[in-house]
N, C-alpha and C positions, 0 to 999 in steps of 0.2 A: 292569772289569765294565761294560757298557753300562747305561745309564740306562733304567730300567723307561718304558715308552710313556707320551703323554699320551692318557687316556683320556674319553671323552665320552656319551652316553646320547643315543640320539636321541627328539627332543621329541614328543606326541600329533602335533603340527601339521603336524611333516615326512613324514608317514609317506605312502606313496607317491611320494614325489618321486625323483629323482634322488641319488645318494651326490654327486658332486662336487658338486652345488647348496645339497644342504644342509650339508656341509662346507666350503664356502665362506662361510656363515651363521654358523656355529660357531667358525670360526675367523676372522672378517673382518680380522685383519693381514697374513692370506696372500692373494695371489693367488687366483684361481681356477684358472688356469693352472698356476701352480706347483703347489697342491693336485692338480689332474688326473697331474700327472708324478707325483707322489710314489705316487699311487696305481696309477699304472702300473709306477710302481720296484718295489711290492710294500713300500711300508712304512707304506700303509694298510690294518690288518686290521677287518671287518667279524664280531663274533661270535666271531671267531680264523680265518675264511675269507678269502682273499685275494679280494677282491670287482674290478671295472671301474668303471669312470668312471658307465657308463648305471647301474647294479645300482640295483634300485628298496629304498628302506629303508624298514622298520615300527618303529613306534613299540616305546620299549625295547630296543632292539636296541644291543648298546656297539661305539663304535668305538676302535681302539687305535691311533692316531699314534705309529711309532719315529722320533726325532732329530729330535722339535722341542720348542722349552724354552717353558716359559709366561714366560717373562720378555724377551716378545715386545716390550716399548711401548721398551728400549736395547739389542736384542740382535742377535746375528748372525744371528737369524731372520727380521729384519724384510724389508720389500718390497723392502729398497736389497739384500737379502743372495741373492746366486744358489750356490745349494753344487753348480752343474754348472762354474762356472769353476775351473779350477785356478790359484792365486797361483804367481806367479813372485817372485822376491827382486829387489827391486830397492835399490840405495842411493840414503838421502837421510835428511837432517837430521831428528835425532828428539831431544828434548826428554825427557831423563830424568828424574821425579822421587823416584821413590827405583828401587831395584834392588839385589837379593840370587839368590841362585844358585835360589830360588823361583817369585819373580816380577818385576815391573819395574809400573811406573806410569807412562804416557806421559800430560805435558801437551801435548794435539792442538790445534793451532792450527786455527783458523777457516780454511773453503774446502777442507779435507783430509777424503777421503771416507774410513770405516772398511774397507769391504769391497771387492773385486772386483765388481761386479755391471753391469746393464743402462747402457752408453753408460760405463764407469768399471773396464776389465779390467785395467789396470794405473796406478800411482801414487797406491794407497791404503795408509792405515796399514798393513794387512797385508801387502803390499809388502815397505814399511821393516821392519819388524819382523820378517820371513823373513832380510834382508839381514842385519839389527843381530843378532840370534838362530837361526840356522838349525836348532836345535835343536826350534825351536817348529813346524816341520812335522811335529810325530809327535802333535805337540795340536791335541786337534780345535777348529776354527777359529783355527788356529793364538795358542790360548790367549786371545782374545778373549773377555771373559766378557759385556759388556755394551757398547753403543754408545751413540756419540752423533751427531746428525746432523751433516751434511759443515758446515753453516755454524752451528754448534752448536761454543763451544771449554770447554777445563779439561780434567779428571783420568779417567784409563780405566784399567783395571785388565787386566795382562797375565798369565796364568799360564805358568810353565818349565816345567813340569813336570806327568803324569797326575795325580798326585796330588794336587798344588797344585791343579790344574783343579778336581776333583771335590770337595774341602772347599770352595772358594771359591764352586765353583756353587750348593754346600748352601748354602752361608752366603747367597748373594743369594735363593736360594729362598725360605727361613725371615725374610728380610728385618733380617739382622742385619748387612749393608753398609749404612752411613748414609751417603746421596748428596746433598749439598746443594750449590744453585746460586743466582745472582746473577743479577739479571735487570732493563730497566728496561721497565714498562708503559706505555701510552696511557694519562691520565686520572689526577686526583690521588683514590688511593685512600683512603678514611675510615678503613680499619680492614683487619687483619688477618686471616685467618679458613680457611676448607676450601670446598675444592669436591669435591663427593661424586656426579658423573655417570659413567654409562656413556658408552665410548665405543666406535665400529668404525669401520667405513671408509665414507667418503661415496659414498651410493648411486650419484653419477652423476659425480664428481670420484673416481676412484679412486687418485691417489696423494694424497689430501688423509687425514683421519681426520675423523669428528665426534662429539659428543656425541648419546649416544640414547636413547629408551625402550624400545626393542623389539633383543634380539638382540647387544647389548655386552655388553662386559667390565668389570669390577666395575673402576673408576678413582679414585683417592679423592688428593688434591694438597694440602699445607698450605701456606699464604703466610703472612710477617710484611713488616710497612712498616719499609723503614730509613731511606727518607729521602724526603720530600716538597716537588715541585716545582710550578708556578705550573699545570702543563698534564700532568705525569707523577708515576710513583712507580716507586720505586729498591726491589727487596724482593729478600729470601730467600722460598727456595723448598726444601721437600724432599716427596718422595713414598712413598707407604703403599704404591703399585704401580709399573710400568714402563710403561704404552702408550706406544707408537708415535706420538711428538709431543705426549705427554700435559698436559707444564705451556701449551706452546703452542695446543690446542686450548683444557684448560679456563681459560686467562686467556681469550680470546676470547670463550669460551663467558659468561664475567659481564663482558661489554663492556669490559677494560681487557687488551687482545691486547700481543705482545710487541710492540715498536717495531723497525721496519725487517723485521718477519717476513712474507717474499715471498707465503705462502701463507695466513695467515689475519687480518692485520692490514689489508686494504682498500687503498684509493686514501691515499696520503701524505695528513697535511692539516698543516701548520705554521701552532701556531696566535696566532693575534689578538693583538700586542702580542713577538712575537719579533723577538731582536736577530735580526742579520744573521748573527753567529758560529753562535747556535743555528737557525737556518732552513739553514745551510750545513753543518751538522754531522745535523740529520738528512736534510738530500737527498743526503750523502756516506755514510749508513749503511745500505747495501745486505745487510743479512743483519740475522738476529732477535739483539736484547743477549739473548744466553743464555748465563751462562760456568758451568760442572760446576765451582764452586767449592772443594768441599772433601768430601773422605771419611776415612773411620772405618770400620775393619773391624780385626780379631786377624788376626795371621799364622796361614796354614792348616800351620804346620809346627809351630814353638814356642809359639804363644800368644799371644806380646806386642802390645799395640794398638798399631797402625799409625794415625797422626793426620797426612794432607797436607794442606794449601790451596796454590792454584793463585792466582797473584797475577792482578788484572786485565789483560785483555789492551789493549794502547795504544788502537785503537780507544774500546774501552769506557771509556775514562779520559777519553778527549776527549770522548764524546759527555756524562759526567756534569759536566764541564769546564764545558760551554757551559749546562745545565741549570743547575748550581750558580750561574753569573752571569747569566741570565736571570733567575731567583728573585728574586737582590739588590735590594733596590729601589736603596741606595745603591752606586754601582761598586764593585766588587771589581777588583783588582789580580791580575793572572797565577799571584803568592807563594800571595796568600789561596785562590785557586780550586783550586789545586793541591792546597794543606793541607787542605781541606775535601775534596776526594776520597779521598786519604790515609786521615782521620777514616771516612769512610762506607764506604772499603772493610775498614777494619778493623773494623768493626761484627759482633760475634757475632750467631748466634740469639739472639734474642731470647727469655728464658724466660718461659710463661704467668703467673707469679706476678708477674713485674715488667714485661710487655710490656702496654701499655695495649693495644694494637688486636691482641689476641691473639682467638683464636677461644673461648676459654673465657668472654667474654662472649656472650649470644644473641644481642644484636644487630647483632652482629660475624659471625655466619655465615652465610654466603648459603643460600638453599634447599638442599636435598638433591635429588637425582634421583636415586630407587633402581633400580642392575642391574636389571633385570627378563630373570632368563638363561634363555634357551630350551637348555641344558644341564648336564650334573653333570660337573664335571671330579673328578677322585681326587685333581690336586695341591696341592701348597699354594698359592694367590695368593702372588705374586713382590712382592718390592720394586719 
C-alpha cells in the first residue's frame, strides 16, 4: 500500500504567490527545482487538483505531496537524493553489522555517498548494496530508510524486504529508532544540554542548511559532555528530529561547530599552546568528527530489540589521541593515550540523574528558538 501524501496548508501570507515558490518555503530541504519536477510528474496535488508550477495559491488551500518522507534532515529525500537516477549494482566492500533475511545494518565508512544523485551516479552505498542484495530493487529506495552524509561515518539501517520497509519507516516516523552519535566540537563545553531551533536552507548558500525564525522545521538535538579537552569537547549526541545536517548546523549554531566540518566550522584555527602532534592531526582532519554511533530499534518482524554500536572509526581515534596528550600537562606515553581513548569511547549516555552537565539543570540549557511554521503538516515529526 502506498504511503498516504505529505500534506500542508497554505499560510495567510503565501496566498497569491506562486505554488512552486511557496512550496519551496514549505519544504525548504528540497530543491526548488526538484519541487518544480515533482509538480510536473503530477505528484503535487493542490485541493486534490493536479495544479503547474505558475498556479497562483490562496490562503487555506491544502497541498498533498505523494513520495516524500518527512524524515527529511537523514533521508533519501534529502538534496544529495535525485529519485530521476536509476542505481545500477555495482560491487564493493561493504561492512556488515548485523544481517537477517529482514534487514542488514551497514557500518558506511566516511567519504562514501548514500545515494546516486547530482556529480555522484555511480559508487554509492546504494550501488554496493543492489550488488550485495539484488533483491533490494523491489524496495523503494532500495531499502534505504535514513542517511547519513557522505563524510558522515557509523550505522544505517537497510530494509529486505516491503514489509520490513513499512514497519521500520513507522517506527522512525513515531521516533522509536534511537540514533545516537559521537562527535568532537570546537571549544571546551561547560555543560550538557538541548538545542531547540528551526531550521531550513540557507537563503543564499543553498546546499548549506541554517538555523531560523521564520519558515523552518521544528529541530530539537540533545548533547551530553563525555570528555573535556584544553580547546575541545568529545560528546554524545542524539536527536528528537532528523534535518538535513541538523547536529552540524545546531553545534555551530551555539558556537561549538563540529571539528574539521567543511561547511559550517569556518577558517581552521589550531589553537595557542598546541603540540605539534595535535596542530598535525587537526590540519590532517579533513571531514566533520561525526560517527552514527549506536542504534536501538525492535525487529519489524519478531519483536526483539536490536542493540548495535559502531566502534570508532581510526581517524577519530587519532584525532582524540592527540587531544587526550595535549590536555596532559604531565607527558603521556602512546599505552596511556591509547587506554584513555579506549575509556572515552566506551562511555554510555550519560543519564540525567547522574550526568552533571545534563540538560535537566537550567543552567545547562541554551536558549530555545521556537519553530515559528508557516504550515500544518498531518504527519508525525520524524526522529
Amino acid at each position: 500500500m502506498d504511503p498516504e501524501p505529505h500534506r500542508l496548508t497554505i499560510p495567510a501570507d503565501a496566498a497569491g504567490r506562486r505554488l512552486d515558490q511557496v512550496l519551496a518555503e514549505l519544504l525548504p530541504d528540497l530543491s526548488r527545482s526538484q519541487l518544480k519536477q515533482w509538480i510536473l510528474d503530477g505528484r503535487v496535488h493542490l485541493d486534490g487538483e493536479q495544479p503547474v508550477p505558475r498556479t497562483r495559491v490562496a490562503a487555506g488551500q491544502e497541498i498533498a505531496v505523494e513520495g516524500y518522507s518527512s524524515e527529511d534532515g537523514d533521508s533519501a529525500q534529502s538534496s544529495e537524493f535525485d529519485p530521476d537516477v536509476v542505481p545500477e549494482a555495482v560491487e564493493m566492500p561493504l561492512t556488515i553489522a548485523y544481517e537477517d533475511e529482514y534487514l542488514l545494518v551497514i557500518n558506511k565508512p566516511a567519504g562514501l555517498v548514500v545515494h546516486p544523485g547530482a556529480g555522484n551516479h555511480t559508487g554509492t552505498l546504494q550501488n554496493g548494496l543492489l550488488a550485495y542484495a539484488p533483491e533490494l530493487a523491489d524496495v523503494p529506495r532500495s531499502g534505504i530508510l535514513h542517511r547519513l552524509d557522505k563524510d558522515t561515518s557509523g550505522l544505517l539501517i537497510v530494509a529486505r524486504t516491503l514489509e520490513a520497509h513499512t514497519i521500520l519507516a513507522e517506527a522512525l516516523e513515531a521516533r522509536d529508532i534511537q540514533r545516537e552519535y559521537r562527535a568532537v566540537c570546537v571549544g571546551p563545553l561547560t555543560a550538557g544540554g538541548v538545542v531547540d531551533a528551526a531550521i531550513a536552507r540557507h537563503q543564499s548558500q543553498r546546499t548549506k542548511m541554517a538555523v531560523t525564525d521564520f519558515g523552518g522545521r521544528e529541530a530539537v538535538t540533545h548533547y551530553r559532555v563525555l570528555g573535556r579537552f584544553s580547546h575541545h569537547t568529545y560528546i554524545a549526541v542524539r536527536l528528537d528530529t532528523g534535518r538535513t545536517h541538523q547536529i552540524r548546523v545546531h553545534m555551530a549554531h551555539i558556537r561549538h561547530p563540529i571539528v574539521g566540518d567543511p561547511a559550517y566550522s569556518g577558517r581552521l584555527i589550531v589553537p595557542a599552546g598546541a603540540t605539534p602532534v595535535l596542530a598535525n592531526a587537526l590540519r590532517g582532519f579533513r571531514r566533520q568528527a561525526l560517527h552514527a554511533h549506536r542504534l536501538q530499534f525492535l525487529h519489524p518482524v519478531d519483536g526483539h530489540t536490536i542493540e548495535l554500536k559502531a566502534s570508532l572509526p581510526d581517524d577519530f581515534r587519532v584525532l582524540l589521541a592527540a587531544l587526550v596528550a595535549n590536555t596532559n600537562e604531565a607527558a603521556i606515553d602512546a599505552a596511556a593515550s591509547v587506554a584513555e581513548v579506549a575509556r572515552l569511547e566506551a562511555l554510555p549516555w550519560p543519564e540525567p540523574l547522574t550526568d552533571p552537565w545534563s540538560e535537566s539543570s537550567p543552567e545547562s540549557r541554551p536558549a530555545r528558538r521556537p519553530a515559528r511554521r508557516s504550515a500544518r503538516s498531518s504527519s508525525v515529526d520524524e526522529d
